[in-house]
N, C-alpha and C positions, 0 to 999 in steps of 0.2 A: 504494500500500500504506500502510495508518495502524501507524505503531509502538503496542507497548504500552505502559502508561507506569509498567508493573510493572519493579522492581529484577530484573535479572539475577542469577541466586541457583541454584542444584543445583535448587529446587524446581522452576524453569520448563527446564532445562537452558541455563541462559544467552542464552535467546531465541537459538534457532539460524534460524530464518527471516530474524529481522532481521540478526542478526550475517552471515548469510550475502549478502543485499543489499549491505550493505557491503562486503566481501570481492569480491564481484564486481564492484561499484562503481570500487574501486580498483584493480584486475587489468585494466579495459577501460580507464580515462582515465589508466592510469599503467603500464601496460604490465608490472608486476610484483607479484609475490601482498606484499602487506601481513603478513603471516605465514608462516612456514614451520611449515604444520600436518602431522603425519605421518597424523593419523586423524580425517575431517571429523567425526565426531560431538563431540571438545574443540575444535574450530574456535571457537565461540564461549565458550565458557570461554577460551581462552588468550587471542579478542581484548578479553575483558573487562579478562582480568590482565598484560594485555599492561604492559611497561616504561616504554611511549611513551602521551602522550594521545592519544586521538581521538574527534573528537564527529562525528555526522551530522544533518543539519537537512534540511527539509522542503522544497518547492518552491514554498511562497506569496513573493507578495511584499515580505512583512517576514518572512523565514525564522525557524522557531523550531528549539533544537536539538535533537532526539528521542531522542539518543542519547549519553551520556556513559560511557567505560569506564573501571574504578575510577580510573586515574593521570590523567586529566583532571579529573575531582570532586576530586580531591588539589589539583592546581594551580589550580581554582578557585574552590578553598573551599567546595564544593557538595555537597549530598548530593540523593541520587536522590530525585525528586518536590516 
């Protein structure tokens, strides 16, 4: 799957495709949901705004990261794109 390399924003609903890869991602290699979402459609809204950082990267070789949710761009001084 190629992420989009569009900001997560109301406009796109938080990229819930992506955000939900993730979600599943961490639920299979860690045995416990990464959020406690009550209603999947803010699922990726809250993992945007989530308290904690988390980024997601790609499967080449020299991994890039595809995915930075707002408190990761905070800690590393980034902004999206």
């Amino acid at each position: 799957m190629s992420f989009s390399r569009i900001e997560p924003s109301t406009k796109n609903q938080f990229m819930p495709i992506e955000a939900g890869l993730i979600l599943d991602s961490y639920q299979h290699f860690l045995g416990k949901p990464c959020i406690e979402s009550t209603f999947a459609h803010n699922a990726a809204q809250m993992l945007y705004e989530a308290p904690f950082a988390l980024v997601a990267h790609d499967i080449s070789d020299d991994p890039i990261f595809v995915y930075a949710n707002r408190m990761a761009q905070n800690v590393f001084e980034m902004r999206w794109g």
